[in-house]
N, C-alpha and C positions, 0 to 999 in steps of 0.2 A: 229323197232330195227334192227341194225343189227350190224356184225361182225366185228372184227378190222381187216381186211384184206388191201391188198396195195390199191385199191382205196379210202376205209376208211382213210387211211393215208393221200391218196392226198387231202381227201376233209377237212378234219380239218387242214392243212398245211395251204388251201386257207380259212379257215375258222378266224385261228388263224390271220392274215394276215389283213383280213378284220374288226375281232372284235378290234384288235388294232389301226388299222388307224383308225375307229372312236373316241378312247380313249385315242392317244396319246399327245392331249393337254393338258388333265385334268390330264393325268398319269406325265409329263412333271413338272405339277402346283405342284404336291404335295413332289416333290424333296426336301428332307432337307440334307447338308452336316453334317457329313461326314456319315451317313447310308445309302445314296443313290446317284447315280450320277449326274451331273448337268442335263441330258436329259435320263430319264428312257426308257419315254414310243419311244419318238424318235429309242432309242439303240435297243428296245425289237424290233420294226418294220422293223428297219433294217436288225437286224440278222436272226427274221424267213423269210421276206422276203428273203434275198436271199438263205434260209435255202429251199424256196419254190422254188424258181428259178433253183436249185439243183435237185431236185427232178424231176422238170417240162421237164428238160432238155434230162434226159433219154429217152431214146430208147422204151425200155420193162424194166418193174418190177415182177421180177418174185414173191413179197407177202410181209408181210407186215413188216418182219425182211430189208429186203432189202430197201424195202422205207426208214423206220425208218433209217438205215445207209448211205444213200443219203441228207435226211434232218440234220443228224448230221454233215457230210463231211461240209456239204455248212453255215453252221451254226458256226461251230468252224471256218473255214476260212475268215467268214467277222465278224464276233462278236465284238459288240462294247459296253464300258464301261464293268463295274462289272456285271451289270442285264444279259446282250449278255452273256458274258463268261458262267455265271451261267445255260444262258437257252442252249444254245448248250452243255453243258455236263449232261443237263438231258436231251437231245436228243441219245445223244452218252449212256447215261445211257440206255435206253430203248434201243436202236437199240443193246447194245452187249447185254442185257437179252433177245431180241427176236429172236438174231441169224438170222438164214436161217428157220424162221418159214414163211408159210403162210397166217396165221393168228394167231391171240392172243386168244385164252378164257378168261374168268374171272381170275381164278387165276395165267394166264399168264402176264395179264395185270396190275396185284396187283404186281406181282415179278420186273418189268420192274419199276415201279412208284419206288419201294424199292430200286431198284437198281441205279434208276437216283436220286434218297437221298444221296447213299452213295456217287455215284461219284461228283456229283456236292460241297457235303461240303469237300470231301476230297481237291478238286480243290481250296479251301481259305485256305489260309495261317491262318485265324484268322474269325472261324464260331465268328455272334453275334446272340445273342435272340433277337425277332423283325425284323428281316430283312427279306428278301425271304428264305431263307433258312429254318426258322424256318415254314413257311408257306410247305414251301414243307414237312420238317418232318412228322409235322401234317397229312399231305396228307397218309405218306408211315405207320404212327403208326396207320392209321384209316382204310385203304382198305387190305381186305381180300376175300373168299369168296366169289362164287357167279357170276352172267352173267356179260358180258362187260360192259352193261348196267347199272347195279346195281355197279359193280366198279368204274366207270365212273363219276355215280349220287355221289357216295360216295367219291371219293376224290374231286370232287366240293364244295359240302358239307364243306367238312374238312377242305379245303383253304379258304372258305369267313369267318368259323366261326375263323381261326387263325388268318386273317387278323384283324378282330376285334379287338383280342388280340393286335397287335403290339405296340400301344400306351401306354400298359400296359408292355412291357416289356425292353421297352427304351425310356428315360427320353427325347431325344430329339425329341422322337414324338411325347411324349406325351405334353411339353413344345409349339411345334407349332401347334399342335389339327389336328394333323392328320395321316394317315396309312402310312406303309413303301410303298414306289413305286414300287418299286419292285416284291414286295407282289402281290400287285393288276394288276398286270401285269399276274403273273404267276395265278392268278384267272379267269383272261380272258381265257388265253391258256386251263384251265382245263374246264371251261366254255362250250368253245368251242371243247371240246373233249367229254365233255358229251352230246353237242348238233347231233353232228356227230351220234354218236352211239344211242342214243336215237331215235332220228329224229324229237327231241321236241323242242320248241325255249330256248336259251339259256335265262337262270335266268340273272336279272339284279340286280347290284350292287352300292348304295351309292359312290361315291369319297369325302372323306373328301380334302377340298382344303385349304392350308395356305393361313392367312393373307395376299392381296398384298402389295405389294409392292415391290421398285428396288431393284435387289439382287445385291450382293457384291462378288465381285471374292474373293476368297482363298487361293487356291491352284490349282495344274493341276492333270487333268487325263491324264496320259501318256499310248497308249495302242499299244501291236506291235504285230505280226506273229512272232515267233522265228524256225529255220529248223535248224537242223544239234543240236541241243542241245543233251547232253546223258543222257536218267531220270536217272541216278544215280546221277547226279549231281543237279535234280531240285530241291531237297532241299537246297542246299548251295544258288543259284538265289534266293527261295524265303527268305532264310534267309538275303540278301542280298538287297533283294526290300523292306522289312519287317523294316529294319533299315533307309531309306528314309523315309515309308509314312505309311498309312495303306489301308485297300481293297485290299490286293495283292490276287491276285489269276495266276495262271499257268496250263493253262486247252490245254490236248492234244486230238488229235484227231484221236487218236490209230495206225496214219501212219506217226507220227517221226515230229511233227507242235504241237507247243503250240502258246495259245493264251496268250498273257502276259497283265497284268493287273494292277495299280497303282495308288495311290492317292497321291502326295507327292509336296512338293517344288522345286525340282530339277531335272530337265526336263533330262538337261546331263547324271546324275548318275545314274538315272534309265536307259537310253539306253543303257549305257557303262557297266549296268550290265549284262545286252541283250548279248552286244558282246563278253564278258566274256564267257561264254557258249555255243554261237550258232550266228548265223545272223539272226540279226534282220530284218525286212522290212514290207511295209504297215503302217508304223508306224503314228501315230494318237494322236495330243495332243488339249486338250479343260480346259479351264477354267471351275472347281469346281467355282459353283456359293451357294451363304448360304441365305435364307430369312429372313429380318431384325428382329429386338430381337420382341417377343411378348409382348406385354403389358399388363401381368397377375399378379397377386398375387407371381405366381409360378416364374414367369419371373423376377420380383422384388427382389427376395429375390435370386439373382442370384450366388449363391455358393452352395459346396460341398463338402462333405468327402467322400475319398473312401481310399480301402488297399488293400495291395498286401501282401501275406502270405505264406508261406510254407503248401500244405498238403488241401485236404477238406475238412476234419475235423474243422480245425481252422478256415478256408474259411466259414461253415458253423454255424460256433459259431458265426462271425463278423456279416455274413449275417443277424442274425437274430434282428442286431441291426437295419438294415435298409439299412446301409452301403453297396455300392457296392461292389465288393471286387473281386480280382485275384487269383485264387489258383496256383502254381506254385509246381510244386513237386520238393520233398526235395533235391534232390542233381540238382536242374537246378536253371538258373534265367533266369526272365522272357526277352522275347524280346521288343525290341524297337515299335513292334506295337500291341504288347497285353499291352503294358503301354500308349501307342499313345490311342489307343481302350478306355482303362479304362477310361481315363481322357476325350477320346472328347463326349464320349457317355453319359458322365450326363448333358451336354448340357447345365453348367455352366460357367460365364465367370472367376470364382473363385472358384479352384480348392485345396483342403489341400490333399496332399498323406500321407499316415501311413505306412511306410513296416515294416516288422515285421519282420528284420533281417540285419545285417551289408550289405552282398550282395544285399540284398533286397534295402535297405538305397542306395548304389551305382549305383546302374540301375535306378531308381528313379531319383536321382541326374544328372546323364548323359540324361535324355529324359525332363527333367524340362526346357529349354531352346530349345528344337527341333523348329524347323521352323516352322512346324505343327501346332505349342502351340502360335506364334509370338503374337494371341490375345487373350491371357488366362495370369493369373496371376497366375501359378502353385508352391505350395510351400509345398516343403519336410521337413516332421517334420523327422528326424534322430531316427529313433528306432534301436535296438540291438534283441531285442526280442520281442516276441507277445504278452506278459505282459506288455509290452510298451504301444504298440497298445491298448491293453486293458482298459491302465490306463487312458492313454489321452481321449480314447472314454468315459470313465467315465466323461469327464468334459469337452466334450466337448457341447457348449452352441450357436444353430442357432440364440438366441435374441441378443447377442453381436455382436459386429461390428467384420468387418472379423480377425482383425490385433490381437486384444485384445483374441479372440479367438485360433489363431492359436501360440501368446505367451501363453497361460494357458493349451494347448494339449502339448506342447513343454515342459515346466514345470513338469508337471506331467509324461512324459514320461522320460524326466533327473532326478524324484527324485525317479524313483524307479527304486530300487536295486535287479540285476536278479540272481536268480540262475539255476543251469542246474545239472543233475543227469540222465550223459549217460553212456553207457558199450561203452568202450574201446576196439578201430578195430583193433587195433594191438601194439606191443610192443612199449612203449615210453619210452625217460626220462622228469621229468616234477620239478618245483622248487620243490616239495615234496618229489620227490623220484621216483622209476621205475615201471610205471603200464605196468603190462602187456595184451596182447589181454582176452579179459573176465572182465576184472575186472570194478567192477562199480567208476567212476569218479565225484567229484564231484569238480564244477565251482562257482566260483563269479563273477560277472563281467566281462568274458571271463576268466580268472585266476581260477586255475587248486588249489582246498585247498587239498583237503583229497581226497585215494586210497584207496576203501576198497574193495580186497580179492575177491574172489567168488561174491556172489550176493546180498552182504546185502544191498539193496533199504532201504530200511527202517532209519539202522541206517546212510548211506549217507545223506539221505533226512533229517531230524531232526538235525542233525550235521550242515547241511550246513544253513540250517534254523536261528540254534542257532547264527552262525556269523552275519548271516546278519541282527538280532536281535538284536544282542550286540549294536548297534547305535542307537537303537528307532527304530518303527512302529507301524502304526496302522492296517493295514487291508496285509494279505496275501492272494497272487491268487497261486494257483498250478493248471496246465493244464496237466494232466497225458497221456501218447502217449501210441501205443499200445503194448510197451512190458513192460509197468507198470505193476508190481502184484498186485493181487486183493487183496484189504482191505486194499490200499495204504494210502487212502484219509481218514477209519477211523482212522488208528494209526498215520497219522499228528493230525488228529485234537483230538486226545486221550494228545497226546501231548502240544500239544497247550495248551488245557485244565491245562492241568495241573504245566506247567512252564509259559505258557502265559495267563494269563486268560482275560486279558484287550486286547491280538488282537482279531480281526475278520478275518474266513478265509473261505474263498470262493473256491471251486474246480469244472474245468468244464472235459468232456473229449475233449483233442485238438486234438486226431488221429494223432499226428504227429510220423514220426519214425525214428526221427534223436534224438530225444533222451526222455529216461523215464519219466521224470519232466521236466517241466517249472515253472520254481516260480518268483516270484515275493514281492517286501516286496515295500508298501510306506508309 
């Protein structure tokens, strides 16, 4: 065994280097669009390679912070595809946790792994589950405690049993029967990081490999060096790349160089967002390539529902239907490539979206035709509210055919009638009269009925109920947010009872905190 000092560094550089040029055909073969790039294992060799070449080139190393910060220089500067970006800022990750150290202990070596967690997912514009990322998590939730050794052993450990996972946490690997590239890539690296320190041979690892056959171009990875950019601004860029494609990522190299990153149709607009910002150069474009549809059960039956919602809560009520689902907080809408994201990641070529909100409904609408989507049949059922969402997820039926299904989710979300019971942010006038800031509001349909005073929930809620009653219903949904008062849910249904006796009413908690009640009548 021995210590992570700088020669330790150089020899797991060469190490890393080596275990992937053995594996970068089969790391290559198991590429699915769009969770990984058309050439994973290619990207990853390139970058530690010259990440190594970096290092090699010095003079003297004065230990093993200093290596670490040579292998990240050389790493961010040639990094190529998404995988490249991701692995040079967990290079850059460790090298600013180990500073001007000599060498690493155990629980130096646990901080550095933690640290290149944060940096590397802060560097995505849009973390998913199943990808490297999640692999690396694992790694930083699992090492703590203990010699470089036993650190080392354990976040290897961590990465093969997360890679497992992958197929398990997105549909399009699980769909082509095999691990994220990506993934298995950053297994080797750790591999060979515990073999270094060890001095034991590195463990060997399965490659699930897709089906062959010819792949199909898709889309382009667009990748460039940006200088002169000001990070105040990197958010607007990746807000801006984020609206083209998905896989944005914008990883710097702590001396004023980002590595820019992209999956998109539009070769120009992503550059020109480059220039926007800073000067681009090195710039790098390849063909996303996707491996033909699997011929499974699963593959068959090739559609899907997912939603986009306000709030975890709700996010986590949908989830439990199966449904994938967007959480989106309350005063934001979601971007162009966390709906890009939502929709390419079930890895269906028939896609039904639910939002569960008029802006929700609008952002949907505007990525339902993206270039991105050019071979998906993506179709936005219009909801207003999550009671919507709800209603239609009640009927909706995977044995019908897609068409017939997505008119009876459509249905069911236009015949129910929404109510809302929120406090009022500030003074208004409204067709009933003048609420002021405090006062509980209650809505039909977006339209403002009744202002009650101080805080009576209560009698809002039953009032507004009673309207939407007046026409018929059978089943009432109320989703209670979190500045609903407690015992809300019995005195509806005390209620109910006793003016309604023939509806059914159903209350879930939706966490939402844009407003007290969500209800529903169909």
């Amino acid at each position: 065994m021995r210590a992570l000092d700088a020669d330790a560094v150089c020899a797991w550089a060469a190490a890393c280097v080596h275990s992937l040029s053995a594996l970068r055909s089969d790391i290559d073969g198991i590429n699915v669009y769009p969770v990984a790039d058309s050439d994973t294992g290619s990207n990853l060799l390139h970058t530690l390679s010259a990440a190594q070449a970096e290092l090699a080139a010095a003079e003297r190393v004065g230990g093993a912070g200093e290596a670490l910060g040579l292998l990240a220089r050389g790493a961010v500067a040639a990094a190529r595809g998404n995988s490249g970006v991701i692995i040079s800022q967990v290079l850059r990750g460790l090298a600013e946790s180990a500073a001007d150290a000599t060498e690493l202990d155990g629980p130096a070596l646990a901080s550095a792994l933690k640290r290149a967690d944060g940096l590397a997912t802060e560097a995505v514009a849009r973390p998913v589950a199943g990808t490297m990322l999640s692999v690396l998590h694992a790694v930083a939730t699992a090492v703590g405690e203990g010699t470089p050794a036993e650190v080392a052993t354990t976040a290897a450990k961590a990465a093969a049993d997360a890679l497992e996972e992958t197929p398990h946490q997105l549909a399009a690997l699980a769909v082509a029967g095999v691990v994220d590239a990506g993934g298995r890539g950053l297994v080797a690296v750790l591999d060979a990081l515990a073999g270094v320190v060890t001095g034991e041979r590195e463990p060997e690892h399965a490659l699930a490999v897709s089906p062959p056959g010819p792949p199909a171009p898709r889309a382009w990875e667009v990748m460039y060096l940006l200088s002169g950019a000001d990070d105040a601004a990197l958010p607007s860029l990746r807000r801006a790349l984020s609206a083209l494609g998905d896989s944005v990522t914008v990883a710097g190299d702590g001396a004023g160089n980002h590595a820019v990153h992209v999956h998109c149709a539009d070769i120009g607009a992503a550059i020109e967002a480059g220039l926007a910002h800073g000067r681009p150069h090195r710039v790098r474009v390849e063909p996303l390539m996707t491996p033909p549809p699997v011929e499974t059960a699963a593959a068959r039956g090739d559609r899907a529902v997912v939603a986009v919602v306000h709030g975890e809560g709700l996010a986590g009520l949908i989830g439990e239907e199966g449904v994938p689902v967007l959480a989106v907080a309350a005063d934001a809408e979601p971007s162009a490539e966390e709906l890009l994201g939502l929709v390419t990641e079930t890895a269906a070529s028939h896609v039904t979206v639910l939002p569960g909100g008029v802006g929700l409904t609008a952002a949907a609408e505007r990525i339902a035709g993206h270039v991105m989507l050019q071979d998906r049949d993506v179709v936005v059922v219009p909801c207003a509210s999550p009671v919507q969402v709800l209603a239609a997820l009640a009927v909706h039926d995977a044995g019908r055919r897609a068409g017939s299904d997505v008119v009876a989710m459509a249905e069911a979300a236009a015949a129910t009638r929404r109510g809302d019971i929120v406090v009022a942010s500030q003074d208004s006038i409204t067709w009933v009269g003048r609420a002021q800031a405090g006062d509980v509001v209650g809505l039909v349909d977006g339209e403002v009925v009744l202002i009650e005073p101080g805080r009576g929930v209560e009698q809002a809620a039953t009032a507004v109920l009673e309207r939407m009653l007046a026409v018929g219903g059978e089943l009432v949904t109320v989703l209670t947010g979190v500045g609903a008062p407690d015992g809300i849910e019995d005195a509806i249904a005390a209620h109910l009872r006793a003016s309604h006796p023939e509806v059914e009413l159903v209350c879930y908690s939706g966490g939402q905190t844009d407003a007290l009640l969500l209800m529903g009548v169909e």
